[in-house]
PyMOL Python script that loads the backbone (N, CA, C, O; Angstrom):
from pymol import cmd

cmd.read_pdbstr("""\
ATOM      1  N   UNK A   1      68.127 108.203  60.466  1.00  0.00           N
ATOM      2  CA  UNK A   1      69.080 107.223  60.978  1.00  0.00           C
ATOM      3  C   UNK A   1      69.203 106.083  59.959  1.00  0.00           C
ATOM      4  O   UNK A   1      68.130 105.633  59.559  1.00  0.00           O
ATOM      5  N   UNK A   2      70.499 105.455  59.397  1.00  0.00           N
ATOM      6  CA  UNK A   2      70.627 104.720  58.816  1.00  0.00           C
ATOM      7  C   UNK A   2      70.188 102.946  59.343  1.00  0.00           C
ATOM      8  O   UNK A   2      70.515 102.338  60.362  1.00  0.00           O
ATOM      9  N   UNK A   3      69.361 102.526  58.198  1.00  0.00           N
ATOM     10  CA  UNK A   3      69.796 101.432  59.043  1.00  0.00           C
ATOM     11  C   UNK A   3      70.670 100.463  58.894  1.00  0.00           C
ATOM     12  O   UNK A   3      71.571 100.396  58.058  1.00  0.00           O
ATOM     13  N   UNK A   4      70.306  99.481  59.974  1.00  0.00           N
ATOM     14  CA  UNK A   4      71.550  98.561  60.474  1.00  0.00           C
ATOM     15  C   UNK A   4      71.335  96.856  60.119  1.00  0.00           C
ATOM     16  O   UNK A   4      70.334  96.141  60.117  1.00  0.00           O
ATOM     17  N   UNK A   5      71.994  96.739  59.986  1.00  0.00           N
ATOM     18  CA  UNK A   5      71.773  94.619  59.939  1.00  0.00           C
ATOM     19  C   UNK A   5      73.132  94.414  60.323  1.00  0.00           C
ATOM     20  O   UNK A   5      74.068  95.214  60.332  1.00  0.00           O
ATOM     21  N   UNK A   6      73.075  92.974  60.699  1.00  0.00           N
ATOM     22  CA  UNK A   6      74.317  92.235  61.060  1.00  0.00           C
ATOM     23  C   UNK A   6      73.649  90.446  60.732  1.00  0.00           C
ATOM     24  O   UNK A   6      72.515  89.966  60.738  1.00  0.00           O
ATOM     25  N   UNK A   7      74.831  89.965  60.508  1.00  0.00           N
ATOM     26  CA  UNK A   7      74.723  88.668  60.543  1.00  0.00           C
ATOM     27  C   UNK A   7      75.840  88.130  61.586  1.00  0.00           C
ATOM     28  O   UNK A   7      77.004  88.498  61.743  1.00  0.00           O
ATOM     29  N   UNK A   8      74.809  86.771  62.482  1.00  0.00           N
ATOM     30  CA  UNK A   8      75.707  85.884  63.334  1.00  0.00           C
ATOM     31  C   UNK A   8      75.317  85.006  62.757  1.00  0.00           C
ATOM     32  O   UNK A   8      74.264  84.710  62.191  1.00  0.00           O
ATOM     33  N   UNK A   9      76.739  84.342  63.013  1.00  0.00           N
ATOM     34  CA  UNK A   9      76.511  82.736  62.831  1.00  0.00           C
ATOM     35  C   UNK A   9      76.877  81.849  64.083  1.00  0.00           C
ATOM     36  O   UNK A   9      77.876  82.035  64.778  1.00  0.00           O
ATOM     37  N   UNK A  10      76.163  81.099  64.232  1.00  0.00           N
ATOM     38  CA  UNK A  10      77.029  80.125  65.096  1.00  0.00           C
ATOM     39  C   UNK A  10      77.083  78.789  64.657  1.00  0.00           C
ATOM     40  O   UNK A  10      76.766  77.753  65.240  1.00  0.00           O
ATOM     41  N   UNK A  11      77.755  79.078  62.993  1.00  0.00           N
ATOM     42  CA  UNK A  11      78.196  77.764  62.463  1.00  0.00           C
ATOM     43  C   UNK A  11      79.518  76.949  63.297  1.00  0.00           C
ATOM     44  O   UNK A  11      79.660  75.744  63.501  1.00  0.00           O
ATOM     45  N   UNK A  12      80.265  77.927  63.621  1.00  0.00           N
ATOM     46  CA  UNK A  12      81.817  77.528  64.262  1.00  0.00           C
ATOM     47  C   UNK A  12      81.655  77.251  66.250  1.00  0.00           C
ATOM     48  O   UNK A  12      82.467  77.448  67.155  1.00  0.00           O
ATOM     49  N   UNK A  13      80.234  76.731  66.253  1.00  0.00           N
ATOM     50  CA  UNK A  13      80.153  76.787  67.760  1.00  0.00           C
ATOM     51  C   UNK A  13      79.570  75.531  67.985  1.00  0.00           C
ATOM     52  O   UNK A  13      78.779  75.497  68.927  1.00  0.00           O
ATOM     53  N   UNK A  14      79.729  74.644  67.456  1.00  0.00           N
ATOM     54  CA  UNK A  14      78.757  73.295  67.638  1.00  0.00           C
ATOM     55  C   UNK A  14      79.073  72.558  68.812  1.00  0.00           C
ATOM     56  O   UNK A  14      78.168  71.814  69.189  1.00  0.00           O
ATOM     57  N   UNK A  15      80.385  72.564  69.666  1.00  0.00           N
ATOM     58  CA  UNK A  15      80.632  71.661  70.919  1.00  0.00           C
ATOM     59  C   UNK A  15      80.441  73.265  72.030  1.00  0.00           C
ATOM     60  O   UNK A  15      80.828  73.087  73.185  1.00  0.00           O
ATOM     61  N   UNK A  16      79.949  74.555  71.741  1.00  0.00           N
ATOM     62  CA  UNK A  16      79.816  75.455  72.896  1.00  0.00           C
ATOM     63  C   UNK A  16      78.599  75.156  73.277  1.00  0.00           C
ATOM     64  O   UNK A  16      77.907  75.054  72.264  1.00  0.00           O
ATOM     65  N   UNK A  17      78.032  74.979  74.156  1.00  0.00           N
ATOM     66  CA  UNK A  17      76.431  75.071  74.914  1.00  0.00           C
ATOM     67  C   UNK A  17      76.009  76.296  74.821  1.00  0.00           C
ATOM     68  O   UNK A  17      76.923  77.042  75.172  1.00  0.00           O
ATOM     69  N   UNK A  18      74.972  76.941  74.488  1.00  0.00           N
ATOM     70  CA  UNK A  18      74.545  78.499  74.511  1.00  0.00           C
ATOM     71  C   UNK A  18      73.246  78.526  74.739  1.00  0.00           C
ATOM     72  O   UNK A  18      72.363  77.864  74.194  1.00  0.00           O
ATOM     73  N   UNK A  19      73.150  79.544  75.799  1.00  0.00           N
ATOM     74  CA  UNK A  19      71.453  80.369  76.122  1.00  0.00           C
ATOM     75  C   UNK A  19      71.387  81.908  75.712  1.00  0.00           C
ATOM     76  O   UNK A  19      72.063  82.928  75.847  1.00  0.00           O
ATOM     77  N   UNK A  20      70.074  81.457  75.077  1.00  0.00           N
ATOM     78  CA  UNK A  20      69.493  83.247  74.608  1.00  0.00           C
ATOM     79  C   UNK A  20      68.238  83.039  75.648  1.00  0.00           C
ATOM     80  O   UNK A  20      67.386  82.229  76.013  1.00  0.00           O
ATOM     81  N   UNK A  21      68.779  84.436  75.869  1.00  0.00           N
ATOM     82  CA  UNK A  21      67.835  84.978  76.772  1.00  0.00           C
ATOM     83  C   UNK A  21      66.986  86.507  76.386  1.00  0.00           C
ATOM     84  O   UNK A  21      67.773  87.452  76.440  1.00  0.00           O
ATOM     85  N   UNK A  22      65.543  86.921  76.012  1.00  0.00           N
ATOM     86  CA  UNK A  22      65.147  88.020  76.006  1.00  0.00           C
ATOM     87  C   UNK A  22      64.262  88.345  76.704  1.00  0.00           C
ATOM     88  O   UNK A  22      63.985  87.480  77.535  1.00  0.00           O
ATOM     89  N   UNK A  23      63.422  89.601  76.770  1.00  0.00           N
ATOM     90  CA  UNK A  23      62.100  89.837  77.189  1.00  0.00           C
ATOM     91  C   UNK A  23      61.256  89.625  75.794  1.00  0.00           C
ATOM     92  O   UNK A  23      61.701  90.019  74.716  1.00  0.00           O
ATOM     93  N   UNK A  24      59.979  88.956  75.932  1.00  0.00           N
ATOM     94  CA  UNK A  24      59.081  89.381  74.662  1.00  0.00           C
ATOM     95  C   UNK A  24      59.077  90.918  73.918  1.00  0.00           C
ATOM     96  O   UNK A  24      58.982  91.069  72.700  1.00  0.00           O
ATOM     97  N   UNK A  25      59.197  92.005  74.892  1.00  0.00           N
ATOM     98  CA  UNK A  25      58.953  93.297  74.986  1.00  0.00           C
ATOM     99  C   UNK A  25      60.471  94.031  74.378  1.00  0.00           C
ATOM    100  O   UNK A  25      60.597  95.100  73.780  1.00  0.00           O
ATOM    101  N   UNK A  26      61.116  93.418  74.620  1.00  0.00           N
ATOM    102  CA  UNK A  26      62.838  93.897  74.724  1.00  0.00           C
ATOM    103  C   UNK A  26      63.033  94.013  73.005  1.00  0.00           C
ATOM    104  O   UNK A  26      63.469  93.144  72.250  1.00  0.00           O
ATOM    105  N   UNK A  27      62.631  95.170  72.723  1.00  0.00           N
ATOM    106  CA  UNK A  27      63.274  95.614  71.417  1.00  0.00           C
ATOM    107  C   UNK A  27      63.908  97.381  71.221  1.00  0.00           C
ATOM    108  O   UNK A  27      63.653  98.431  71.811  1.00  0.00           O
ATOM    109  N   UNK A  28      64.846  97.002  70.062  1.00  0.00           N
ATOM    110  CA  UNK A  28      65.941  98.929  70.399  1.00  0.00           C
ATOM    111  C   UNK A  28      65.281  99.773  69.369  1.00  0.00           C
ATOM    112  O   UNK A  28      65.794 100.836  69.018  1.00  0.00           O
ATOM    113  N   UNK A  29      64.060  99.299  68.828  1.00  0.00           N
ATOM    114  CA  UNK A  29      63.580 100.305  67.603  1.00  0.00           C
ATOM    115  C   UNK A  29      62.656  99.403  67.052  1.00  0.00           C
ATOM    116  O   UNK A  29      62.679  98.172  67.083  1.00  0.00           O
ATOM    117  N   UNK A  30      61.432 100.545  66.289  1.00  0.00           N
ATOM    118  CA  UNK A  30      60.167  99.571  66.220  1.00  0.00           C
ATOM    119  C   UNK A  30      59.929  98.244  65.387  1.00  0.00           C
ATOM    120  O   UNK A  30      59.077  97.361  65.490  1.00  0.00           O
ATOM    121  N   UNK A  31      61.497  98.516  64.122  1.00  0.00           N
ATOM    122  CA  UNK A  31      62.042  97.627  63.102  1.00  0.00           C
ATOM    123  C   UNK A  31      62.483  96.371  63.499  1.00  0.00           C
ATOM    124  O   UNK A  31      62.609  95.476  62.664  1.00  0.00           O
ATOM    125  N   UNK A  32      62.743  96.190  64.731  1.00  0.00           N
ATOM    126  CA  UNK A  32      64.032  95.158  65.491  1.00  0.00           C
ATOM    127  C   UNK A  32      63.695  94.784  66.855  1.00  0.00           C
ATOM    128  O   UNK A  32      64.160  95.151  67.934  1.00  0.00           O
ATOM    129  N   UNK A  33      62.295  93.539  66.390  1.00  0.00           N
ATOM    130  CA  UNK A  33      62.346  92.712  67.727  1.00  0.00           C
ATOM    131  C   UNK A  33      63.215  91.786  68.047  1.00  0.00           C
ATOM    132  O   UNK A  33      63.547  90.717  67.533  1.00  0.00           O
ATOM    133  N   UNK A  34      63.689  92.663  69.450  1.00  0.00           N
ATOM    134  CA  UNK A  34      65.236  91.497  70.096  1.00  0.00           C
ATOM    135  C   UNK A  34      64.265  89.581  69.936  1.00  0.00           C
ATOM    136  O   UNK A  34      64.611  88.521  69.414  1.00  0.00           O
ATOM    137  N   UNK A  35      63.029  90.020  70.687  1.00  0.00           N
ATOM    138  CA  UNK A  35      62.357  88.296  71.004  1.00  0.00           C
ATOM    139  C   UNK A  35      62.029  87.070  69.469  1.00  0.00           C
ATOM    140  O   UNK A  35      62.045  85.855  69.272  1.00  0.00           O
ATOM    141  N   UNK A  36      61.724  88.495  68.586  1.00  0.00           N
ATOM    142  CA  UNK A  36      61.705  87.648  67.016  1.00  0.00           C
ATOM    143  C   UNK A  36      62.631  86.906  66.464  1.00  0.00           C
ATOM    144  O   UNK A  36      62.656  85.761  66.010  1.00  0.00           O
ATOM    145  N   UNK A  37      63.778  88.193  66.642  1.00  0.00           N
ATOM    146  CA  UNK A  37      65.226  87.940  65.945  1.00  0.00           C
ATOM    147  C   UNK A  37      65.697  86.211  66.731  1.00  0.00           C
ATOM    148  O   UNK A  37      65.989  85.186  66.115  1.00  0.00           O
ATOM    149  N   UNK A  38      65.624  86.413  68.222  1.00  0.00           N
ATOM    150  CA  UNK A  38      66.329  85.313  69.142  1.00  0.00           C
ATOM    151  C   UNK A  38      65.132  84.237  68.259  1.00  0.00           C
ATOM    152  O   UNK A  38      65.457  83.804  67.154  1.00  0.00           O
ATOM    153  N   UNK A  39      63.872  83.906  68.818  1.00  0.00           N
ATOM    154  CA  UNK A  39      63.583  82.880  67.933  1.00  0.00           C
ATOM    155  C   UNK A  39      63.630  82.554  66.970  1.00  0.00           C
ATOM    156  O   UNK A  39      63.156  81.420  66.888  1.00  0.00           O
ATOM    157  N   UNK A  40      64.111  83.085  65.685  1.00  0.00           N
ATOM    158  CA  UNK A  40      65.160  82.854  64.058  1.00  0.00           C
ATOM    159  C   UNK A  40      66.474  81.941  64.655  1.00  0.00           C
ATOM    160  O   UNK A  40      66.566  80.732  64.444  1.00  0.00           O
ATOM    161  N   UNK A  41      67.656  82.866  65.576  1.00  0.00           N
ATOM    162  CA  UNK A  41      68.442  82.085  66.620  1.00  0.00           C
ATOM    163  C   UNK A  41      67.966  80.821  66.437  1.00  0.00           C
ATOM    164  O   UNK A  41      68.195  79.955  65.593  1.00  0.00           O
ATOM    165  N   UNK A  42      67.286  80.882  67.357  1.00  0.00           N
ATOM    166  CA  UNK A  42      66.828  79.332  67.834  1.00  0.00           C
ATOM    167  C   UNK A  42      66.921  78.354  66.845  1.00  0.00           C
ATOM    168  O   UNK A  42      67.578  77.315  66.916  1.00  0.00           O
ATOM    169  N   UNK A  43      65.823  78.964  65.378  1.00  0.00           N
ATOM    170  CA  UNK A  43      65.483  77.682  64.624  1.00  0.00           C
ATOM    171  C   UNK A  43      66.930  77.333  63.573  1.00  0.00           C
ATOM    172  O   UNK A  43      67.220  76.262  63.038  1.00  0.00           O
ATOM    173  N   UNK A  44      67.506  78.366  63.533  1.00  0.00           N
ATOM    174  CA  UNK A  44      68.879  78.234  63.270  1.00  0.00           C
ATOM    175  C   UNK A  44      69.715  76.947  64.213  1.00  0.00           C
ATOM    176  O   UNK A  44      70.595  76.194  63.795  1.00  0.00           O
ATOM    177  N   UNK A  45      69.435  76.969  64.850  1.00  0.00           N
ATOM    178  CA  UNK A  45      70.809  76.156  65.850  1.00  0.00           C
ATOM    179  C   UNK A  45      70.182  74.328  65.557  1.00  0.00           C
ATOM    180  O   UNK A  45      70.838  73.300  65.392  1.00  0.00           O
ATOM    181  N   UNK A  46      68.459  74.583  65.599  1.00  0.00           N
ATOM    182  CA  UNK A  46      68.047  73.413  65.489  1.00  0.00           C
ATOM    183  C   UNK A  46      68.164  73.114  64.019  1.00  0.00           C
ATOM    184  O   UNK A  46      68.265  71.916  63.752  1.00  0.00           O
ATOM    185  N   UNK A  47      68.172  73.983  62.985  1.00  0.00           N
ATOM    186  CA  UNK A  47      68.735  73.123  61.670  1.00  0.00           C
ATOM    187  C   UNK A  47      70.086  72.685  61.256  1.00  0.00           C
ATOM    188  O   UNK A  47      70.490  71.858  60.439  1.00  0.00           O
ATOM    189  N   UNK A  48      70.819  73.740  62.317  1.00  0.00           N
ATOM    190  CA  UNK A  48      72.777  73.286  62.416  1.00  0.00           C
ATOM    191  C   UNK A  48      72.268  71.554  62.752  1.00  0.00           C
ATOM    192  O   UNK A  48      72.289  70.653  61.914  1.00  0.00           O
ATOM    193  N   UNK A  49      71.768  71.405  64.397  1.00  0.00           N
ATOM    194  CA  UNK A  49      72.019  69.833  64.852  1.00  0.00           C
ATOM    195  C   UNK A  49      71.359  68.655  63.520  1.00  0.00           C
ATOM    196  O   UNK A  49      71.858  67.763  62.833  1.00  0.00           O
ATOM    197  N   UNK A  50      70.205  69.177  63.642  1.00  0.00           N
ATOM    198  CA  UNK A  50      69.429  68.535  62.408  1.00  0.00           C
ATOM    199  C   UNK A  50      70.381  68.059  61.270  1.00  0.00           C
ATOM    200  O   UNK A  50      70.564  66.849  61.140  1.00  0.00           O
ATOM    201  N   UNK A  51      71.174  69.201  60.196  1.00  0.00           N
ATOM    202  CA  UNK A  51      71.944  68.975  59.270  1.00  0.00           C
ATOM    203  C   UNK A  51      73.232  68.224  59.711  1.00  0.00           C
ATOM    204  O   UNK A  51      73.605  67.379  58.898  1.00  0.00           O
ATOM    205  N   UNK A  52      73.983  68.359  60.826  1.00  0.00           N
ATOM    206  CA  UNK A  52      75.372  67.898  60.716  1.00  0.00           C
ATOM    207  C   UNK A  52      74.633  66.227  62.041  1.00  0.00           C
ATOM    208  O   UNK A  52      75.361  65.234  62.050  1.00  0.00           O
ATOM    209  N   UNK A  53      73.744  66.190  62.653  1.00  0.00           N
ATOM    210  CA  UNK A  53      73.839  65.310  63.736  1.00  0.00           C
ATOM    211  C   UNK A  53      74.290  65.330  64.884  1.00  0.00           C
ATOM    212  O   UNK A  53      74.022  64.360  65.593  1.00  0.00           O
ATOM    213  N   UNK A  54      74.943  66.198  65.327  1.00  0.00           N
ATOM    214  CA  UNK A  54      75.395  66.563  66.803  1.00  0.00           C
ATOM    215  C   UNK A  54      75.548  67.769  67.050  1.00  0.00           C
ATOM    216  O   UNK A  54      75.364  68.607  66.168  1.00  0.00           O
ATOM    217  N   UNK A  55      75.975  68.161  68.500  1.00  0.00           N
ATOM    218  CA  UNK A  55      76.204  69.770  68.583  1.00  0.00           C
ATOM    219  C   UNK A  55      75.007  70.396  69.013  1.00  0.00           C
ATOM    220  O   UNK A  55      73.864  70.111  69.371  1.00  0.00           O
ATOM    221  N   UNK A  56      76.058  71.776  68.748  1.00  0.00           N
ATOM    222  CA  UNK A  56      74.417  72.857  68.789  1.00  0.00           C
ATOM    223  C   UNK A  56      73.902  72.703  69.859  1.00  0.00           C
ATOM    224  O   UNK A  56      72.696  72.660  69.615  1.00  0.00           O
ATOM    225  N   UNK A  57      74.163  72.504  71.693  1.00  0.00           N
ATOM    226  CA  UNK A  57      73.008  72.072  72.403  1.00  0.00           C
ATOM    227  C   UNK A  57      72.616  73.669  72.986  1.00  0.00           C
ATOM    228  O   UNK A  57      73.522  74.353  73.463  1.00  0.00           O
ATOM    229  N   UNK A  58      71.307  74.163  72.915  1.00  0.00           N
ATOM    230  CA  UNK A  58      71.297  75.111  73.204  1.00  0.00           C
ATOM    231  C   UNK A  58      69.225  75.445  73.844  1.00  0.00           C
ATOM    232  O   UNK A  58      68.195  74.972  73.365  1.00  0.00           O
ATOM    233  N   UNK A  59      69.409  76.383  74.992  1.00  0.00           N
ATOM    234  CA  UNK A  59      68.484  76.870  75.289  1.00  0.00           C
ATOM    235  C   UNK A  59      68.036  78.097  74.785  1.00  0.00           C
ATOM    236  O   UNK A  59      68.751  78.975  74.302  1.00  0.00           O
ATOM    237  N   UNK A  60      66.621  78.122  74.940  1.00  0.00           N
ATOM    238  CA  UNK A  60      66.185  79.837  74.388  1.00  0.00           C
ATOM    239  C   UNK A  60      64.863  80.176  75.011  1.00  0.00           C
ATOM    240  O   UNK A  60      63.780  79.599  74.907  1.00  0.00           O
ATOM    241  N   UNK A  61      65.261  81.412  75.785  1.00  0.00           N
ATOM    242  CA  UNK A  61      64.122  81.615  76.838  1.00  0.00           C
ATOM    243  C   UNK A  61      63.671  83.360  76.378  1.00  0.00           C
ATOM    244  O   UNK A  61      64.338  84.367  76.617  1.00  0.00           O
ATOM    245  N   UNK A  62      62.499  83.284  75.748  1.00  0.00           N
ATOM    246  CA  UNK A  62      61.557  84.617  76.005  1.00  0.00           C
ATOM    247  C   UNK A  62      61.234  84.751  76.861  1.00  0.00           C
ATOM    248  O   UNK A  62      60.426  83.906  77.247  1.00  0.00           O
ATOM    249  N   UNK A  63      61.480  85.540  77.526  1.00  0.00           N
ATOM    250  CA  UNK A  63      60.541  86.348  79.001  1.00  0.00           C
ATOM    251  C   UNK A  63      59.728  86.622  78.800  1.00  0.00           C
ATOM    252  O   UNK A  63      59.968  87.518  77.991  1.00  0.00           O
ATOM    253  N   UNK A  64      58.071  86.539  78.960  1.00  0.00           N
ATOM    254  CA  UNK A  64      57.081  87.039  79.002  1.00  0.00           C
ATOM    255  C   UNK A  64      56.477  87.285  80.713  1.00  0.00           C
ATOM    256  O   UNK A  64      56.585  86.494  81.651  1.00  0.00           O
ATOM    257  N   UNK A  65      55.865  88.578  80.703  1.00  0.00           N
ATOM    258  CA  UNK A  65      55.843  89.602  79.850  1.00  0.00           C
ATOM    259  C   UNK A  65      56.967  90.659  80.038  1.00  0.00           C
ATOM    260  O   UNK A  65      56.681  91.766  79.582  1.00  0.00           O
ATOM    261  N   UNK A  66      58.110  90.547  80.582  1.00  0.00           N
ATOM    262  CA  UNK A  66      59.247  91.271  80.688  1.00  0.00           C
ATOM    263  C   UNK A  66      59.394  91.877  79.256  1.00  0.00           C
ATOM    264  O   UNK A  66      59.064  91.259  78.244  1.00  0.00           O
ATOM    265  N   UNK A  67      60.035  93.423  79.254  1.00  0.00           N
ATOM    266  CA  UNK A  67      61.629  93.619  78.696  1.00  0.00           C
ATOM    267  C   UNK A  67      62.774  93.205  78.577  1.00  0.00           C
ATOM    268  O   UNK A  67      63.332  92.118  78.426  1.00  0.00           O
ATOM    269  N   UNK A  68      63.138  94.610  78.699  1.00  0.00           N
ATOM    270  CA  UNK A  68      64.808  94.704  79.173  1.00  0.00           C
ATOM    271  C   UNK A  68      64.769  94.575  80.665  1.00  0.00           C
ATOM    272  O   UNK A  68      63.997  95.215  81.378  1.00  0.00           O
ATOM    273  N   UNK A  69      65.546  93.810  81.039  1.00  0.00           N
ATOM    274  CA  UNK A  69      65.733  94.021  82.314  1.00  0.00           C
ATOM    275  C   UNK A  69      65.053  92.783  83.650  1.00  0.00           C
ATOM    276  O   UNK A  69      65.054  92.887  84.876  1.00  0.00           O
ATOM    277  N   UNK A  70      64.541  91.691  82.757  1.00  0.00           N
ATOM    278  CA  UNK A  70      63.996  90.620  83.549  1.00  0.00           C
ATOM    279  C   UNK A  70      65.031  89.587  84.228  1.00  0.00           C
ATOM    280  O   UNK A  70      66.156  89.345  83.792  1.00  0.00           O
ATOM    281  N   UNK A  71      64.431  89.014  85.393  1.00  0.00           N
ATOM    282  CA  UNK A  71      65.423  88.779  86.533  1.00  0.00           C
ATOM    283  C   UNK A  71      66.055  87.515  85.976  1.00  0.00           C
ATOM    284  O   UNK A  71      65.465  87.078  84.988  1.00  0.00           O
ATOM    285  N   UNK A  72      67.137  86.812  86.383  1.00  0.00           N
ATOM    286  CA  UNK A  72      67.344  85.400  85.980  1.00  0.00           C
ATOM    287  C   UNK A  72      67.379  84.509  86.747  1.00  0.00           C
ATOM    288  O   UNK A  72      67.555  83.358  86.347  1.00  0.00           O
TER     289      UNK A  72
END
""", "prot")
cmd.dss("prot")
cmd.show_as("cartoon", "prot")
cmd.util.cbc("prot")
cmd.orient("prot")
């Protein structure tokens, strides 16, 4: 299987509010933790506010010890 990458940005989102939500556990292959990747997310959004001064307001919730599939 080939693999895969993608890049997001959420440079162009600074007045949207956003929540990431995962399980600690919640990953699609042994290469690609969903809970790692989201906390990168995270420290991303806090160096957007950091660098420009506003924006960016955003939550980020690991589920522990959930997966896929934890309640909200």
């Amino acid at each position: 299987m080939p693999e895969t990458s993608f890049h997001l940005s959420f440079l162009n989102l600074a007045n949207c509010p956003i929540r990431l939500q995962t399980g600690v556990r919640d990953f699609y292959d042994e290469n690609a933790l969903r809970s790692v990747r989201t906390a990168g997310m995270a420290r991303t959004l806090d160096a957007y506010r950091a660098k420009y001064g506003f924006g960016y307001e955003h939550e980020v919730l690991v589920h522990v010890p959930n997966g896929h599939g934890f309640p909200d």
